[in-house]
C-alpha positions as CSV (number, residue, x, y, z in Angstrom):
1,X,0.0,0.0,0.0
2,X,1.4,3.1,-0.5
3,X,1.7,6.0,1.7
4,X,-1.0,8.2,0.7
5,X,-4.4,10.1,2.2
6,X,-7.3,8.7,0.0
7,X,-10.6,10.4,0.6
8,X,-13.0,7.0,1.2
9,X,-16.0,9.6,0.6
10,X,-15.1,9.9,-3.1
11,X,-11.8,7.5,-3.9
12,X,-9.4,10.4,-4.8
13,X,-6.2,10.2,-4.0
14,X,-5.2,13.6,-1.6
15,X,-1.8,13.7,-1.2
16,X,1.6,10.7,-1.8
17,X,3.9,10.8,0.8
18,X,7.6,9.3,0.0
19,X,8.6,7.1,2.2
20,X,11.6,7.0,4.5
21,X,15.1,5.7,3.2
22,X,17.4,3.7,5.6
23,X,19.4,6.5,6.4
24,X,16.4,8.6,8.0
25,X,15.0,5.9,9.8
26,X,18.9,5.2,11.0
27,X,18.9,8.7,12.2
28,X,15.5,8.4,14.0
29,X,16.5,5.7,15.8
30,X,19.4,7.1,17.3
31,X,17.7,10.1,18.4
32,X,15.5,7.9,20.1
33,X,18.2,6.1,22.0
34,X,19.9,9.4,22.6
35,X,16.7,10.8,24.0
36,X,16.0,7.7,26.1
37,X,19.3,8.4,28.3
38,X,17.8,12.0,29.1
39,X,14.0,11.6,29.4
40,X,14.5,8.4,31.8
41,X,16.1,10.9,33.9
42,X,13.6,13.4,34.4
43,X,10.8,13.4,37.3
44,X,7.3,12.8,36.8
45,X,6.5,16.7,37.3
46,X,8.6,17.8,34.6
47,X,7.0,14.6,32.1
48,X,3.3,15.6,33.2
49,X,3.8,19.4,32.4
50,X,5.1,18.1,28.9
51,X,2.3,15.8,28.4
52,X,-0.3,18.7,29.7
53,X,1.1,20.9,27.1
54,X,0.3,18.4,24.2
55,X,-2.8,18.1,25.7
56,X,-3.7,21.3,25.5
57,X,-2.6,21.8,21.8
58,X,-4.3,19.1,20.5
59,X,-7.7,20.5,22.6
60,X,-6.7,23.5,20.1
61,X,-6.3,21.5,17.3
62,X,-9.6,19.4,17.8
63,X,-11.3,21.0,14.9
64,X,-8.9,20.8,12.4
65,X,-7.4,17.4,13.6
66,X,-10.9,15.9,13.7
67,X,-11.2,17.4,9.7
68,X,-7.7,15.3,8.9
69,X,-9.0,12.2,10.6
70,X,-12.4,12.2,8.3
71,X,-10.4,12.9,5.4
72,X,-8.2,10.1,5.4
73,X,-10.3,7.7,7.0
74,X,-13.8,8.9,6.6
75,X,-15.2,8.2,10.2
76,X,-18.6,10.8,10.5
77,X,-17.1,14.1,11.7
78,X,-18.7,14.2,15.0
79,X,-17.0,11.0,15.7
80,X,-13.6,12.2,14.8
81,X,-13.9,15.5,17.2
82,X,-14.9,13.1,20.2
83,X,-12.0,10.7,19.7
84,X,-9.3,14.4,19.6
85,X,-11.8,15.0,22.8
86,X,-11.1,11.3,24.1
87,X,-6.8,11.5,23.8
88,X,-6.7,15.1,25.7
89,X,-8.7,13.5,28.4
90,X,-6.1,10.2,28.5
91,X,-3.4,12.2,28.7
92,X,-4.8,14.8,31.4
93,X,-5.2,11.3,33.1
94,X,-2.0,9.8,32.8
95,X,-0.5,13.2,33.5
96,X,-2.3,13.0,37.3
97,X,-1.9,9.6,37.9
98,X,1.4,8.3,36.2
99,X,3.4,8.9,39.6
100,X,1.5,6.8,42.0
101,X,0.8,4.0,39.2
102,X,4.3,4.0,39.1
103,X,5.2,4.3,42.6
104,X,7.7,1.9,44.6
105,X,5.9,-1.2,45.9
106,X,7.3,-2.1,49.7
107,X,6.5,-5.5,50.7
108,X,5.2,-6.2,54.6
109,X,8.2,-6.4,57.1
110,X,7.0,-9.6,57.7
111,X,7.2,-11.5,54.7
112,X,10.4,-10.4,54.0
113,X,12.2,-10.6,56.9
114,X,13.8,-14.2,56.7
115,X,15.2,-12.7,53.2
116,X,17.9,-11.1,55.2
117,X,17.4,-7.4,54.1
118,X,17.1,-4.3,56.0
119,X,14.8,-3.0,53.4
120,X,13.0,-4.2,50.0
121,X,11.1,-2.7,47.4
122,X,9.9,-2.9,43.9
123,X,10.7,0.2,41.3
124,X,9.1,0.1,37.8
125,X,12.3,1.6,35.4
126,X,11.3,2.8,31.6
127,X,12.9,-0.7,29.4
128,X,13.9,2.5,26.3
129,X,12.6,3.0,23.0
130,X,8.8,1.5,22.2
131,X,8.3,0.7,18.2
132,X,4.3,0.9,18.1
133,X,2.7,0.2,14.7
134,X,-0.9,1.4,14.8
135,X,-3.9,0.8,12.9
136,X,-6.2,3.7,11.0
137,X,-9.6,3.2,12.4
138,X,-8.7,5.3,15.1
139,X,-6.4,6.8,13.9
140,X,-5.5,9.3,16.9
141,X,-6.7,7.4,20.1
142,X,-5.1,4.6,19.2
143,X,-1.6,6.1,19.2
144,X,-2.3,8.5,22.1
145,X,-3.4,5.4,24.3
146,X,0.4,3.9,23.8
147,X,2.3,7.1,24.1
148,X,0.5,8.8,27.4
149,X,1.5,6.4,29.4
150,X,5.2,5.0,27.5
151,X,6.2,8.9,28.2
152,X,5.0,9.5,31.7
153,X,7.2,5.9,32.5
154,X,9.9,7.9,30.8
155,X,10.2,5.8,27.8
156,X,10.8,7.1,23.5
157,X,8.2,6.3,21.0
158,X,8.6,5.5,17.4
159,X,5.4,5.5,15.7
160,X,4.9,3.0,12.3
161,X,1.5,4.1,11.5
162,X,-1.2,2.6,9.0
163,X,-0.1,4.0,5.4
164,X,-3.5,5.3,5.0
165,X,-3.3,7.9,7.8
166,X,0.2,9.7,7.5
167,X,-1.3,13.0,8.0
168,X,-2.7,12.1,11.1
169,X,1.2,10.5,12.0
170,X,2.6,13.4,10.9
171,X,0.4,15.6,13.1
172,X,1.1,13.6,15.8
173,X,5.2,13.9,15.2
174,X,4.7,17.3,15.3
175,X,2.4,18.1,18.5
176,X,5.1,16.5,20.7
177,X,7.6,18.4,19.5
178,X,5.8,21.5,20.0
179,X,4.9,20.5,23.4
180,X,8.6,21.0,24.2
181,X,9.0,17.1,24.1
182,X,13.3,16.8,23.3
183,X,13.8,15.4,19.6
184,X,13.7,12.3,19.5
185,X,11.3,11.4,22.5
186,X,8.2,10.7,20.1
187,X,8.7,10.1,16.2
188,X,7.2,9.1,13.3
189,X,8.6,6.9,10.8
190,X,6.8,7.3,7.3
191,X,7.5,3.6,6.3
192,X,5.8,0.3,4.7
193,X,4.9,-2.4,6.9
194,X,7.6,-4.6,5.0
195,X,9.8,-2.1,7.0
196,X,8.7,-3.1,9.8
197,X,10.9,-6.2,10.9
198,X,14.2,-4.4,10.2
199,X,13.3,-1.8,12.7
200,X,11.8,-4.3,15.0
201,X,15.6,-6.5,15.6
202,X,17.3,-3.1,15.7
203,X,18.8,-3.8,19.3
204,X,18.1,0.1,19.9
205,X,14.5,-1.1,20.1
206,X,13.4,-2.5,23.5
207,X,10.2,-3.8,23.1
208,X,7.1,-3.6,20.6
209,X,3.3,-2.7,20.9
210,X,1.1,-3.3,18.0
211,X,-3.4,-3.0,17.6
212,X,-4.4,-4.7,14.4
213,X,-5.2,-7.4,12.5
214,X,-3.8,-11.0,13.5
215,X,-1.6,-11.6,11.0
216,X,-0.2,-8.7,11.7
217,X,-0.1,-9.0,15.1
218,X,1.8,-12.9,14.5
219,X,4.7,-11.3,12.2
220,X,5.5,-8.7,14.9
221,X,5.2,-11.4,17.8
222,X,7.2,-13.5,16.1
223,X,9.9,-11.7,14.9
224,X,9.8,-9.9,18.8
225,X,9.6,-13.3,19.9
226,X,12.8,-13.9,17.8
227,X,15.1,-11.6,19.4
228,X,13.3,-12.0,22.9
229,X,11.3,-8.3,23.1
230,X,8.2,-7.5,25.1
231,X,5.8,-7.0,23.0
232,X,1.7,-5.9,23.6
233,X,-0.8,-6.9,21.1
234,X,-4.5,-6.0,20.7
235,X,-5.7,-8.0,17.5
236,X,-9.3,-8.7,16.6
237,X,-12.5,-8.9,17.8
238,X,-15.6,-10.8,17.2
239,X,-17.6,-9.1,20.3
240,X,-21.0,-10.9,21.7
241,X,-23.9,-9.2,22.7
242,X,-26.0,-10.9,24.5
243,X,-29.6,-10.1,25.5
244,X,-31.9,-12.0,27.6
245,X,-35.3,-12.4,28.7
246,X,-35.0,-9.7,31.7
247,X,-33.2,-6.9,29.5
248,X,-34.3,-3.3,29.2
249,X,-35.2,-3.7,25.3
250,X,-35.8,-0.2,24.6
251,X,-32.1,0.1,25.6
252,X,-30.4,-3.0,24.5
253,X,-31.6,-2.1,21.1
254,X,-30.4,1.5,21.1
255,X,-27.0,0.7,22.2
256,X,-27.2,-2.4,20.3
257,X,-27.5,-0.1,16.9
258,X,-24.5,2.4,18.1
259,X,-22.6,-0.5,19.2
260,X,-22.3,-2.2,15.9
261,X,-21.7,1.1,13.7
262,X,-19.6,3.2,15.9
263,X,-16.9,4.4,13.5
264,X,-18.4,2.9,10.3
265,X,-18.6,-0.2,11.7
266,X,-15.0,-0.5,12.1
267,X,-13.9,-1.1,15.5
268,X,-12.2,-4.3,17.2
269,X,-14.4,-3.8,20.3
270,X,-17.6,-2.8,18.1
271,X,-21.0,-5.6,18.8
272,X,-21.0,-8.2,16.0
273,X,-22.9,-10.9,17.0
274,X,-26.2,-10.1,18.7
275,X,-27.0,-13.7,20.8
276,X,-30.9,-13.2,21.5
277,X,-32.7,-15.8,23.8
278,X,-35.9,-17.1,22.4
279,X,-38.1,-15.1,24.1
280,X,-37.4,-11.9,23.7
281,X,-35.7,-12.6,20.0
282,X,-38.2,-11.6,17.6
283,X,-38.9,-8.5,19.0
284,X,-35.8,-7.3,19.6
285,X,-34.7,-8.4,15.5
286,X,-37.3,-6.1,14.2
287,X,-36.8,-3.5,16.6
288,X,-33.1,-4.0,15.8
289,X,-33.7,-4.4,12.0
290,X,-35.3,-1.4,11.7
291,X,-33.4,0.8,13.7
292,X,-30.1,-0.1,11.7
293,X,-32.2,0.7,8.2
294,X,-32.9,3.9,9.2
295,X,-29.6,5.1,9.8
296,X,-28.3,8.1,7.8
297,X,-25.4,7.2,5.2
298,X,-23.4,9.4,3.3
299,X,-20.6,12.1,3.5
300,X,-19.0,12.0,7.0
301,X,-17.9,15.4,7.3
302,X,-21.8,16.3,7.0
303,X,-23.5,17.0,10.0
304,X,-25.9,14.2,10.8
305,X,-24.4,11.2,9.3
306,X,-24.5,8.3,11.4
307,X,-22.7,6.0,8.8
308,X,-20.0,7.0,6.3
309,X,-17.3,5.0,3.9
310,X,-15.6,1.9,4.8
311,X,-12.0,3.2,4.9
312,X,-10.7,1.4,2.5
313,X,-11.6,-0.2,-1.0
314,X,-10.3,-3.6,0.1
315,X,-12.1,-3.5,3.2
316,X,-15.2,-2.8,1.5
317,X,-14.6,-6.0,-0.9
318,X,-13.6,-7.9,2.1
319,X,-17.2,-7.2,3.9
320,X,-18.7,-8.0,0.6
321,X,-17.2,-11.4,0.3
322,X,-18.1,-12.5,3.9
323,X,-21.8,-11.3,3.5
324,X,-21.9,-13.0,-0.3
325,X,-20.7,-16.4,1.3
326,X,-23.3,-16.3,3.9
327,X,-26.3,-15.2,2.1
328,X,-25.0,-18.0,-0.3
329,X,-24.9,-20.6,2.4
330,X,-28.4,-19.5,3.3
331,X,-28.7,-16.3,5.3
332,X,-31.3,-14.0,5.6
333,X,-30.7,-10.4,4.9
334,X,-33.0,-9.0,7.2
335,X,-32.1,-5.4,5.6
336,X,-29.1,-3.8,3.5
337,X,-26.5,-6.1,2.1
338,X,-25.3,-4.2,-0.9
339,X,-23.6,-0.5,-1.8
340,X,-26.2,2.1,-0.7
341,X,-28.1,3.7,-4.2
342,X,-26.7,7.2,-5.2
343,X,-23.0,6.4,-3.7
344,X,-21.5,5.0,-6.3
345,X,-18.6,7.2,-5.4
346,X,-16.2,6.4,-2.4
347,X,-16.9,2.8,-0.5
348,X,-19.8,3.1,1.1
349,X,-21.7,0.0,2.8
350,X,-25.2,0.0,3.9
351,X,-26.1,-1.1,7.7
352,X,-26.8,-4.3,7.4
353,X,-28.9,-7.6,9.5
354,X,-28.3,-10.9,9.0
355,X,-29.9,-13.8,10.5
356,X,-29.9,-17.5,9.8
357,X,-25.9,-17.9,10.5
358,X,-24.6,-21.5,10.8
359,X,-21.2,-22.5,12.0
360,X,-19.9,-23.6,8.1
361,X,-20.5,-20.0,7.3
362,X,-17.4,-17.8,7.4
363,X,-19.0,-14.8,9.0
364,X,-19.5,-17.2,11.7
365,X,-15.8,-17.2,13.3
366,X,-14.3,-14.6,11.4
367,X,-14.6,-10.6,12.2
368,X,-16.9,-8.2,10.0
369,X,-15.2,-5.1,9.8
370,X,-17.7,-2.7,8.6
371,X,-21.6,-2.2,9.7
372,X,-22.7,-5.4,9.3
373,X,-24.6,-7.6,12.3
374,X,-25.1,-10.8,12.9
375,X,-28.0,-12.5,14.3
376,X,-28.7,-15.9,17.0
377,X,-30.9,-17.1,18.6
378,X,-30.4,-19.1,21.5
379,X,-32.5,-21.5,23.7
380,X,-31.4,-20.3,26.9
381,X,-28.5,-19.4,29.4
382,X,-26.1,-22.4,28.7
383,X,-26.8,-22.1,24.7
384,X,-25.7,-18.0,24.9
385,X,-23.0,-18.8,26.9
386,X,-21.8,-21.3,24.5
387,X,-22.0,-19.2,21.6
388,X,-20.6,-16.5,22.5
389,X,-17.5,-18.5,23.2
390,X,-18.0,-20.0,20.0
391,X,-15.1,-17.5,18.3
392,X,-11.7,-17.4,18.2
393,X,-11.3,-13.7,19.3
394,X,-12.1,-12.6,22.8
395,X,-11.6,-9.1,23.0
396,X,-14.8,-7.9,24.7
397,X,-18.5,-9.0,25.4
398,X,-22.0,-7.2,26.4
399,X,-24.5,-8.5,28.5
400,X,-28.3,-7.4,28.6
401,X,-30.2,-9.0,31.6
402,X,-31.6,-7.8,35.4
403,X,-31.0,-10.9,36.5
404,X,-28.0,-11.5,39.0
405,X,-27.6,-15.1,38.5
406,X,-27.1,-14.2,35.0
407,X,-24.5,-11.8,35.5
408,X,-22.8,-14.3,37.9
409,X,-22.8,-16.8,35.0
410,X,-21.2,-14.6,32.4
411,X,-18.7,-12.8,34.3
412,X,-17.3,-16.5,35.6
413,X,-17.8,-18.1,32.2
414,X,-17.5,-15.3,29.4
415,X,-13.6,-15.7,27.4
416,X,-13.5,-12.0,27.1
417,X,-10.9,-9.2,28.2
418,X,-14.2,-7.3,29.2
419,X,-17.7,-8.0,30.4
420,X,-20.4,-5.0,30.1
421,X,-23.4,-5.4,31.6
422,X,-26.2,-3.3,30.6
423,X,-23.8,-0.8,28.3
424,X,-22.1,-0.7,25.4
425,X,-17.7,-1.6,25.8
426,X,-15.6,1.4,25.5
427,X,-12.2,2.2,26.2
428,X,-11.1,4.2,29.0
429,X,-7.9,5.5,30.3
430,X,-8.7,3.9,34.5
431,X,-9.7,0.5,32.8
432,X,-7.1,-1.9,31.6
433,X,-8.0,-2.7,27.9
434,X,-7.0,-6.0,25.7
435,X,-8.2,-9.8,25.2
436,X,-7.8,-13.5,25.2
437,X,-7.0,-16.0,22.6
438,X,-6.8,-14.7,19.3
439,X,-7.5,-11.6,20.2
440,X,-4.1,-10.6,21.7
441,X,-1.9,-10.1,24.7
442,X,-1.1,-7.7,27.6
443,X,-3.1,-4.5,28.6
444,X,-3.3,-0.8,27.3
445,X,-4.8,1.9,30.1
446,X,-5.0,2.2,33.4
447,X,-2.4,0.9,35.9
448,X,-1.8,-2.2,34.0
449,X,-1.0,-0.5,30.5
450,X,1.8,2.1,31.8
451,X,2.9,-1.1,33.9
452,X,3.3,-2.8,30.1
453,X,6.9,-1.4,29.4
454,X,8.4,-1.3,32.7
455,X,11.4,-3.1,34.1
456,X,9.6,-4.6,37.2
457,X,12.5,-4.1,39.3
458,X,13.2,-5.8,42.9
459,X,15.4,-3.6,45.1
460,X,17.0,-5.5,48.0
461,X,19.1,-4.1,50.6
462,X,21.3,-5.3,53.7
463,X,21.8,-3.7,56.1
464,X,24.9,-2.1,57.2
């Protein structure tokens, strides 16, 4: 792919980018080593007023930046301004908080004591310079979520971003530098992803963290693996959303509708499958159905469009093929299903319903990346327990139900990274973030994500 802004609304290509030669990524990586031996030094006041400064130039920014993000990735525009919104608010967050998530651990006198030491603690050191290669669906939050809380530890970012997005990596490049970050704490390498390895084994690179697809996410563990390197990966998702007999309906099907198209469709933690028990099921398809065919479609940096592009022609064709191979295998398109009439222009998809899914079908176990939901209908609490397992990702999961026993049942048995019960997953910077199985390794946010890429240090002294 190359490196390039192309406007999903209408297919033109915006602006090429050249990519990086060998010498300026040689360059960038020095200055990232060079900046490590310097930033690792400083105190957590002097790293939060930094991060509070590119805080408050990208709250600046928010209208343009949100305008950049649309462009090149065609997410609605209101969406775009609330994920700018969402990064000032992580790093305001990890700006307050970084020092005590980081602060010395001191074990109990008492279980220590036999070790022979005076005093013992445990200190949590910056391991250098973090290589993050980011995906384009979020194009800012994603990044802002890894380098909040890699600075505030005292680490150096390089940034590989999706080739689809430079402008947004570029932007990014520059708002730590003008934040007064020294060069080389935070940079962006304009380079393919077949780049990516050589960077990777640099020995100036201590570790790795990586949100995207699996493959992606096995050629960077792999190669990490290979020369023994933390790495962090947040992969796919195939997210259940399960309602039972006892749920609020009225609600279940409103966050049920924003839940599956939030950003086009296009998010690992977005609903996909929509597990309905028996008795509430046909109800809640129509209600469902009918809500996701009156959604709005068209230009996303109109006001009032719920549903723009798919950002990429490929991912479009993608969506097509999984939907073609179930309708073929015999599912129901309870509404869209095809390009929305009049938008023949950019890679638009409509919303889209389908019920009748069978395990030989491929939109069974693999992810739809786009507006398109999946309908089951199960018998009762064993069968949507079951088949919500019934994937290989585990990212997230939603549960609709007043019952306690219920809730009981799915927070103990549910293979998920997260369990939402009565509302809709999100991110947020106090809750750890990532999955199980196939959907990746390690946590992002909170505690646990600035934790990530640490040296987990044990400090033993004797005394004198």
């Amino acid at each position: 792919m190359p490196i390039a802004t192309v406007n999903p609304a209408t297919g033109e290509t915006v602006r090429t980018f050249e990519p990086m030669g060998a010498d300026a990524v040689e360059r960038c990586l020095d200055d990232a080593v060079r900046a490590f031996a310097v930033h690792r030094r400083t105190g957590f006041a002097e790293r939060a007023e930094l991060l509070l400064g590119a805080a408050d130039l990208l709250e600046a920014d928010n209208e343009d930046i949100a305008r950049t993000m649309t462009e090149e990735m065609g997410k609605p525009l209101a969406a775009a301004r609330a994920e700018a919104a969402k990064c000032v608010k992580a790093m305001r967050w990890y700006a307050a908080n970084a020092e005590s998530l980081l602060a010395d651990e001191v074990p109990d006198a008492a279980d220590v004591r036999d070790s022979g030491a005076a005093s013992v603690r445990t200190r949590y050191r910056p391991l250098g310079v973090v290589l993050a290669v980011m995906p384009w669906n979020f194009p800012l939050w994603q990044v802002v979520r890894f380098a909040a809380p890699a600075l505030m530890a005292g680490n150096t970012g390089l940034l590989k971003h999706a080739s689809n997005v430079p402008q947004t990596a570029l932007y990014l490049d520059g708002l730590f530098e003008r934040a007064g970050y020294p060069r080389g704490c935070f940079q962006t390498l304009l380079i393919g992803s077949g780049d990516v390895e050589a960077v990777l084994r640099d020995p100036r690179v201590a570790a790795a963290t990586l949100t995207g697809s699996e493959p992606a996410g096995r050629a960077v563990a792999a190669a990490a693996g290979d020369e023994v390197k933390k790495t962090v990966l947040e992969l796919g998702g195939s997210d259940p959303f399960v309602v039972m007999p006892s749920a609020d309906l009225d609600r279940a099907v409103r966050t049920a509708v924003t839940a599956r198209v939030q950003n086009n469709g296009q998010s690992c933690i977005a609903a996909k499958r929509f597990i309905v028990h028996a008795d509430v099921y046909d109800e809640f398809a129509e209600r469902f159905r009918a809500a996701m065919a009156a959604l709005s479609v068209g230009d996303p940096m109109l006001e009032g469009t719920d549903v723009g592009p798919l950002a990429t022609e490929q991912g479009r064709a993608d969506l097509e093929e999984l939907v073609d191979d179930a309708v073929a295998a015999g599912a129901e398109v309870l509404c869209g299903g095809r390009r929305p009439p009049g938008l023949e222009r950019g890679w638009y998809y409509e919303p889209t319903v389908l019920a009748g899914i069978t395990p030989g079908m491929r939109i069974d176990q693999e992810e739809t990346f786009g507006p398109v939901a999946t309908l089951y209908r199960v018998a009762d609490l064993d069968e949507a327990v079951e088949r919500a397992n019934h994937t290989p990702f585990g990212l997230s999961s939603n549960v609709w139900t007043r019952s306690e026993e219920d809730v009981d049942r799915f927070v103990r048995d549910l293979e998920a990274g997260g369990i939402y019960v009565n509302g809709m997953t999100a991110s947020h910077p106090a809750l750890p973030f990532g999955g199980v199985k196939r959907s990746g390794y390690g946590r992002e946010l909170s505690g646990h994500g600035i934790r990530e890429f640490c040296n987990v240090t044990t400090v033993w002294q004797a005394a004198d």
